[in-house]
C-alpha positions as CSV (number, residue, x, y, z in Angstrom):
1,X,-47.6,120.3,168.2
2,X,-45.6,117.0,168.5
3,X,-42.9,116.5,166.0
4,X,-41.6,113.2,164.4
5,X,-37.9,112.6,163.6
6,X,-37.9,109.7,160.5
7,X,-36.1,108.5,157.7
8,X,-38.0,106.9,154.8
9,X,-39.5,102.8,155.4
10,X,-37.6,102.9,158.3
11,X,-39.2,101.6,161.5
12,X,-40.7,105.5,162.2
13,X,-43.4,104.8,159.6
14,X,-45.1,103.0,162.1
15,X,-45.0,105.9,164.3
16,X,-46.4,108.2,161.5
17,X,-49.4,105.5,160.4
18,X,-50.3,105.5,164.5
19,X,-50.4,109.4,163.7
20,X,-52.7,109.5,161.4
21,X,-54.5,106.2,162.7
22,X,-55.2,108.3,165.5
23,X,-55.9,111.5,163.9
24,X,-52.9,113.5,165.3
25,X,-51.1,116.7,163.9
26,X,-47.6,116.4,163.8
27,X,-44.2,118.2,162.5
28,X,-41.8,115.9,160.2
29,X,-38.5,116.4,160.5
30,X,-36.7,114.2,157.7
31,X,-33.4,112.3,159.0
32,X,-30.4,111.3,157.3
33,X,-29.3,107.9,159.1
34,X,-26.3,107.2,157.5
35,X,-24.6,110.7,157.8
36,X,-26.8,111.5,161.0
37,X,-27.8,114.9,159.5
38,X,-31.8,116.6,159.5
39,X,-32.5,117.3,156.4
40,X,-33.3,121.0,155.6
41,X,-31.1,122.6,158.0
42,X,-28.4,119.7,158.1
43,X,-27.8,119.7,161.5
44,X,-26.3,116.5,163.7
45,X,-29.5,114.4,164.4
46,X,-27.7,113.0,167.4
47,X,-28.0,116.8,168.8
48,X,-31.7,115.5,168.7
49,X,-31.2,112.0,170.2
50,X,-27.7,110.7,170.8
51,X,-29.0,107.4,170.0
52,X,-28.9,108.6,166.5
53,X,-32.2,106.4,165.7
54,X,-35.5,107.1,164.5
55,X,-38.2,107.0,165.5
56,X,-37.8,110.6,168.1
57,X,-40.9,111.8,168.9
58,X,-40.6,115.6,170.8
59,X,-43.4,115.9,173.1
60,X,-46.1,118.9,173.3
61,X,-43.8,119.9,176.5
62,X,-40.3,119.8,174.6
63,X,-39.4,116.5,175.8
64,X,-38.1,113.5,173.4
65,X,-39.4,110.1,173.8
66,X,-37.4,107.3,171.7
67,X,-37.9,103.3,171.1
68,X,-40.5,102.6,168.7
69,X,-42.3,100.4,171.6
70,X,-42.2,103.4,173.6
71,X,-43.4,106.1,170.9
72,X,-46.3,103.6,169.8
73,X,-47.7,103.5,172.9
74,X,-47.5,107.0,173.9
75,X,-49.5,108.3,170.7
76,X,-51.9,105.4,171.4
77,X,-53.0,106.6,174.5
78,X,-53.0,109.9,173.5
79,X,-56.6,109.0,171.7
80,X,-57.9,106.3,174.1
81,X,-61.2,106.1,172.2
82,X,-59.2,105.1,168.8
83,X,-58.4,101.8,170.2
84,X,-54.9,101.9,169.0
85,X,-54.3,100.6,172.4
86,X,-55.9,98.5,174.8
87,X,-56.9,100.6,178.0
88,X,-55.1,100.3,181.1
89,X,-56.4,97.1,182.8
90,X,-56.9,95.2,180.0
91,X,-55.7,92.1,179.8
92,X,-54.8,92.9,176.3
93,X,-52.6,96.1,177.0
94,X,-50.0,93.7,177.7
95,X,-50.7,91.1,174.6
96,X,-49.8,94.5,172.4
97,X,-46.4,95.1,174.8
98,X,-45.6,91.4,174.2
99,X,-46.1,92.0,170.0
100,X,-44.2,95.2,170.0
101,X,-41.3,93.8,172.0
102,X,-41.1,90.5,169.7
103,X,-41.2,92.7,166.4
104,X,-38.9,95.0,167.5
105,X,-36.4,92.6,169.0
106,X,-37.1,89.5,167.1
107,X,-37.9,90.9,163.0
108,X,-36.0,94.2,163.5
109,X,-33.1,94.2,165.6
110,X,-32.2,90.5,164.9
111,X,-32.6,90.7,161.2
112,X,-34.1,93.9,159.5
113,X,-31.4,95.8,160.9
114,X,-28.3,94.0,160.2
115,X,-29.5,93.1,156.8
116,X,-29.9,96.5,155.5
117,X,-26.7,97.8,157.6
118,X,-23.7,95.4,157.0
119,X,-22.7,93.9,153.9
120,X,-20.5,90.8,155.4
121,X,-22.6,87.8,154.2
122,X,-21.4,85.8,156.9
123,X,-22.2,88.0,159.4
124,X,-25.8,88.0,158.0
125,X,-26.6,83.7,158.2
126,X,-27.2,83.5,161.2
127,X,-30.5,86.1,161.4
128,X,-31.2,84.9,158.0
129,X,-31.3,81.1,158.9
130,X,-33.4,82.4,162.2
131,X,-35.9,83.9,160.3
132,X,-38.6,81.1,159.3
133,X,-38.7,80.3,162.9
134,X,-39.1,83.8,163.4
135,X,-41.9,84.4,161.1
136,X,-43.9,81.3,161.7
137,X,-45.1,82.9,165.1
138,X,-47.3,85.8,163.9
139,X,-47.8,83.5,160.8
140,X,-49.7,81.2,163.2
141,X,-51.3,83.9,164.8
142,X,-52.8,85.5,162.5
143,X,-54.0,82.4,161.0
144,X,-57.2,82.4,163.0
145,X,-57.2,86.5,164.0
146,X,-57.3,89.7,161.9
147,X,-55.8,91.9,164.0
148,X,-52.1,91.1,166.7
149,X,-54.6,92.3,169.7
150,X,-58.0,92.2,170.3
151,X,-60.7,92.3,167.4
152,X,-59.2,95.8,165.8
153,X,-56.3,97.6,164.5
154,X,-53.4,98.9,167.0
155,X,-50.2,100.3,166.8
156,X,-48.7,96.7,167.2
157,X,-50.4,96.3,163.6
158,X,-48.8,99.2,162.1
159,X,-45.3,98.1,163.7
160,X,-45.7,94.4,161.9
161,X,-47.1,96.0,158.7
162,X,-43.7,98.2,158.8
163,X,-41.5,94.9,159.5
164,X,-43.5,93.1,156.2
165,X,-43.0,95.8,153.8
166,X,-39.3,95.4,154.7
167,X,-39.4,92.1,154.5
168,X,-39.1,92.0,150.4
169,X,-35.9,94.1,149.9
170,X,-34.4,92.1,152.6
171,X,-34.5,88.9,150.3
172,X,-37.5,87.2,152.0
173,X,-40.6,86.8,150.1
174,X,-43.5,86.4,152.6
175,X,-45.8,84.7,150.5
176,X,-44.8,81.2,151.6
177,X,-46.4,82.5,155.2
178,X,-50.3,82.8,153.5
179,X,-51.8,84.2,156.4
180,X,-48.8,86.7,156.6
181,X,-49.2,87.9,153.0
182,X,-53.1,88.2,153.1
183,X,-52.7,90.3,156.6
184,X,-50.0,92.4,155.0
185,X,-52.5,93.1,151.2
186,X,-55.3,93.9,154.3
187,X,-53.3,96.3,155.8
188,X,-52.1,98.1,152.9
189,X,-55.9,98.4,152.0
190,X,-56.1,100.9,154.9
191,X,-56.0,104.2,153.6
192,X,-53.7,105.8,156.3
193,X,-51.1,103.2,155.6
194,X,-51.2,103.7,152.2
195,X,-50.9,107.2,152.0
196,X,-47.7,106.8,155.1
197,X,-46.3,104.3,152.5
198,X,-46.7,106.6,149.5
199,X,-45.1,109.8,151.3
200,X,-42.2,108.0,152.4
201,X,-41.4,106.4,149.3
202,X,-41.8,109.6,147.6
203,X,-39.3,110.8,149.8
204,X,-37.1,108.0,150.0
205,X,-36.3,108.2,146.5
206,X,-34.6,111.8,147.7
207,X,-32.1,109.9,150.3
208,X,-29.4,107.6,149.3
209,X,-30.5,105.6,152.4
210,X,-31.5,101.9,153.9
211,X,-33.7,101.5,156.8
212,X,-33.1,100.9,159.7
């Protein structure tokens, strides 16, 4: 069975909506970020992954894959037929590369992350004075299209989806993006995002934690 290291609204709930997106069983093993401890056992996540990140994903064979673009894709082509991700060949396969590696780099890393992880405000203007820009780009795209790729839901959708719901605590209120804020109340409609968002939540309220 695969297992899922994750912490609570951090960037592994996209791994555990392409889960159950696709219909997979999985083991979760709850992570403590800030003191790097699995909860239950409280043993030294970076025994796990010396990354000490989320998401780790531990393969039916014992191996450990890491990088949400990475983990994303591998349980998307796990179930081809879910359309989670373009098949190889596809023009497409590499329109849903290009959306995970903007999100992850561009919303997470360059302002999700250091929002929710340093306190020094000055530290914090320049991703914050980045981030319109930032937005305006799957603002525009999703203008004119329901989905990142293609005409259907992938695991570049539950990546962004993550990224929005984050987007609040972290000061910035999407709804002066429309198309953004109507994509993200579409999204939440889904019923295995939902019931992700209302697990982790639950859960969350047990960590003194941020996301990461």
């Amino acid at each position: 069975m695969l297992q899922l290291y994750f912490s609570p609204m951090a960037c592994s709930l996209a791994s555990r909506i392409a889960l159950m997106e696709a219909g997979l069983d999985a083991r979760y093993h709850l992570v403590q970020l800030r003191t790097k401890q699995v909860v239950g056992d409280d043993s030294d996540f970076r025994g796990v992954s010396p990354k000490g990140a989320v998401p780790v994903l531990v393969l039916e064979n014992g191996e450990r894959l890491t990088e949400s673009a990475a983990v994303l894709q591998y349980i998307a082509d796990l179930k081809p037929d879910t359309g989670l991700a373009p098949r190889l060949g596809d023009p497409d396969r590499y329109r849903l590369q290009e959306w995970l590696s903007f999100i992850g780099a561009e919303i997470h890393k360059a302002f999700l992350f250091p929002t929710f992880w340093y306190s020094d405000e000055g530290s914090l203007a320049k991703p914050r004075a980045r981030i319109p820009q930032t937005l305006s780009v799957p603002s525009a795209h999703l203008a004119d299209h329901e989905f990142l790729v293609g005409n259907g839901f992938t695991v570049a959708d539950a990546h962004l989806t993550w990224a929005l719901l984050l987007l609040r605590p972290a000061g910035v209120d999407i709804a002066q993006w429309p198309s953004l804020s109507a994509y993200l109340e579409r999204m939440q409609g889904r019923p295995t995002i939902k019931e992700a968002v209302t697990t982790e939540m639950a859960l969350r309220k047990t960590l003194a934690t941020g996301p990461a």
